[in-house]
C-alpha positions, -999 to 999 in steps of 0.1 A, spaced: 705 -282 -452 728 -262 -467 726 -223 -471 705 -206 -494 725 -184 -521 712 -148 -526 725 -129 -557 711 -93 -551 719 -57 -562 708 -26 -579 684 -28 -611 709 -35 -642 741 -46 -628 741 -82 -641 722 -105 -615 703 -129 -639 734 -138 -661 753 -144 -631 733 -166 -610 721 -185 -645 760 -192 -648 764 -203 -610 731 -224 -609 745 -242 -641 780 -247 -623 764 -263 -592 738 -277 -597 712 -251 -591 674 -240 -594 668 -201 -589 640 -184 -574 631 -149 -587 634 -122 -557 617 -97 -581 580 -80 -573 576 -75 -609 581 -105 -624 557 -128 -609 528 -110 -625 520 -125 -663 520 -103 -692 548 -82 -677 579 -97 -693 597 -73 -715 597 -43 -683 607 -68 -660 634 -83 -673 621 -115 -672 645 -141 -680 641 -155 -715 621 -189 -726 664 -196 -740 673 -186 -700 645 -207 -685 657 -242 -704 693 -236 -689 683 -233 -653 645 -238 -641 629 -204 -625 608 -203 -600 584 -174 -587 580 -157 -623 547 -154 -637 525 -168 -607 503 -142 -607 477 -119 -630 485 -83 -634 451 -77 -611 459 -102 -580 473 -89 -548 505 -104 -545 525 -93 -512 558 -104 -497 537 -129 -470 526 -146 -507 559 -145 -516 576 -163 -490 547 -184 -485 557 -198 -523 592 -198 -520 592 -215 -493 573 -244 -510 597 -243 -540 627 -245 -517 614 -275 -501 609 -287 -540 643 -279 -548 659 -296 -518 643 -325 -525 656 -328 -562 695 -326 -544 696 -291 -561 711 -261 -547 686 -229 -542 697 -194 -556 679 -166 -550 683 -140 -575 666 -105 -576 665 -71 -558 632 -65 -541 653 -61 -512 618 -60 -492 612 -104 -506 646 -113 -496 645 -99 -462 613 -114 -454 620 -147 -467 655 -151 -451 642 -132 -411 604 -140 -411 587 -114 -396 610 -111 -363 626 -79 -379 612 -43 -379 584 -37 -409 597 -21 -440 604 13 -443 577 40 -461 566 38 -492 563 77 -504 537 68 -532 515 49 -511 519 66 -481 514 96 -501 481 79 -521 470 72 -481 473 105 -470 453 115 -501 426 93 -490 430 107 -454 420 139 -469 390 131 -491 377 103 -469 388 117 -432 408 92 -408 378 76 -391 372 62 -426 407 47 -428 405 38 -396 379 11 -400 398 -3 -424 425 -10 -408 402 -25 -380 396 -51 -403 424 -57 -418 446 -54 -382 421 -49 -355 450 -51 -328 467 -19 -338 434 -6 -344 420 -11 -309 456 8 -298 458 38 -325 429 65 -325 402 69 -351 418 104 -355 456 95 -356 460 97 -395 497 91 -391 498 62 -370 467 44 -392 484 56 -426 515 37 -415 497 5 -398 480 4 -436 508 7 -458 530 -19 -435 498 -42 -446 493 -34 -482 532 -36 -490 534 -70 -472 504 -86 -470 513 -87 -431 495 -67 -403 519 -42 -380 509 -60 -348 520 -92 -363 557 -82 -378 576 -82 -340 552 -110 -323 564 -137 -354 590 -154 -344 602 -171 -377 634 -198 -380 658 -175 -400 668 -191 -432 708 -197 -434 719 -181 -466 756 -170 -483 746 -133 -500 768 -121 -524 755 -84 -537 770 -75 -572 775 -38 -579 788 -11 -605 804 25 -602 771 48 -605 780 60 -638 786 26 -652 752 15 -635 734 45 -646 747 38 -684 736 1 -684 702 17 -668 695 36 -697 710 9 -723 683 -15 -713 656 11 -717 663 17 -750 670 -21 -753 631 -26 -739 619 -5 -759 630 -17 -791 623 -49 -780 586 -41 -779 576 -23 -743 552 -2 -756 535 -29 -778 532 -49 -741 518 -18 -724 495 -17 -751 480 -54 -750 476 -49 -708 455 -23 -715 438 -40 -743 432 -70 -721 411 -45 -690 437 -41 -668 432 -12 -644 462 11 -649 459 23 -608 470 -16 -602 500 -20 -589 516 -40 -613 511 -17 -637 525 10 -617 560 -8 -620 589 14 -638 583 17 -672 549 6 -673 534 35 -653 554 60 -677 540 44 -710 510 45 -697 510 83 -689 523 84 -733 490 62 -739 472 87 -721 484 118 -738 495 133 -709 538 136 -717 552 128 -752 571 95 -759 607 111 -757 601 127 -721 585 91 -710 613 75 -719 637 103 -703 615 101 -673 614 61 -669 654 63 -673 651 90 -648 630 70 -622 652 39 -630 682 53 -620 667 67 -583 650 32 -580 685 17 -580 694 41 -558 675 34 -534 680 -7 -539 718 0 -530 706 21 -498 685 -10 -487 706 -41 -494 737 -20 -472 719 -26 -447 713 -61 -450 734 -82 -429 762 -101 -444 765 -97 -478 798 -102 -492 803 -72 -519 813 -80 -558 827 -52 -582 808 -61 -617 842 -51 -632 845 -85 -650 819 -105 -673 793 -131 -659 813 -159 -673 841 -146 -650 824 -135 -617 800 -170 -615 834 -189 -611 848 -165 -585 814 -167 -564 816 -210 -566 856 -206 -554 839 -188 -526 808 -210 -517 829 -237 -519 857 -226 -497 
């Protein structure tokens, strides 16, 4: 078989142009690495690629999902796993493109690596719980959902149980499980594109303004209109959760928008922080258009 492709990096920096270029240079099918946009209905905040994108090169992993399924990274690689095996069989080459760091990681390592790291919303919606609820309450929870570490954490050990539940609500994995899987690591050639911050942090807020007149607001609108729940998680996604709080009267539209450029920029941030530490990814400088980096990353596939 031959290695996987990974195209990751920060939020903004390019990703979907460039692996639509490669896949159509080597015969490729790409598989979204993106939490956000398997969910339907969220297309504009997401990035989605475009109905134009998705008769180039077929996608796979985007819009699998209702904005009110669970959808965790064990759901993820269970799927892209099938649609690897799908893509192999057509004598296509597999690209994955995206930066939920988190997707990649677990697709490529299984579960023989250490869990993720915290979460500080949910940890910190946890805790909240911890308080109003106490941690006996939490604690049978996560005896249902992970009786293992249950039977070896104490009813009264908020910390321990706060971090055995947010390992299992960000993955869709139980903590006892993560180092006792032993998973076949996927071969893969990861090439992570990136920007100077300013540069990054300018294309950031050009594609806000870029979703917004392309209709965001009208697409946080119909979500709601349709019944979703705005403490889902899908709609607590970047840009989504700050519209909402405009819907809701609570900040004005400017200081949403300043605020989800804001939040955008710390989000890539901390994307950059969690794919250096992914093992072997070969680094590319942005510094050139799409139509010029995809030929410089077959020269080095192919090499």
């Amino acid at each position: 078989m031959k290695p996987l492709i990974a195209i990751v990096g920060p939020t903004a920096v390019g990703k979907t142009a460039v692996g639509i270029l490669l896949a159509e240079r080597i015969g490729g099918e790409i598989i979204s690495v993106d939490s956000g946009a398997v969910y339907r209905g969220l297309d504009i905040g997401t990035a989605k690629p475009t109905p134009n994108e998705r008769k180039r090169v077929p996608f796979h992993l985007v819009d699998v999902a209702d904005p009110n399924e669970a959808f965790t990274a064990s759901k993820f690689r269970e799927l892209a796993l099938q649609a690897i095996d799908a893509i192999h069989s057509r004598g296509k080459r597999v690209l994955l493109v995206g930066g939920t760091g988190l997707y990649l990681r677990v697709l490529l390592h299984g579960f023989s690596l250490a869990p993720p790291p915290s979460d500080p919303d949910l940890r910190a919606e946890l805790m909240a719980q911890v308080h109003q609820l106490g941690a006996p309450a939490l604690h049978q929870r996560l005896m249902e959902v992970d009786p293992h570490a249950g039977s070896r954490i104490h009813p009264n050990d908020a910390v321990r149980i706060v971090r055995a539940l947010e390992v299992y609500q960000m993955t869709g994995v139980p903590l006892s499980q993560w180092q006792s899987r032993a998973d076949t690591e996927l071969p893969a050639l990861k090439f992570g594109l990136t920007l100077p911050r300013e540069q990054l942090y300018q294309r950031i807020d050009d594609r806000v303004d870029q979703m917004m007149a392309q209709g965001m607001l009208q697409e946080v609108q119909n979500l709601l209109q349709s019944g979703y729940n705005i403490a889902l998680p899908a709609l607590k996604g970047l840009g989504y959760r700050h519209l909402v709080a405009y819907l809701q009267g609570l900040v004005s539209l400017e200081e949403a928008i300043r605020l989800w450029k804001r939040d955008t920029r710390r989000f890539a941030k901390r994307q950059m922080t969690w794919f250096r530490k992914e093992p072997g990814i070969q680094w590319i400088e942005m510094n050139h258009s799409p139509e010029v980096i995809a030929p410089k990353l077959q020269t080095m596939i192919e090499e």
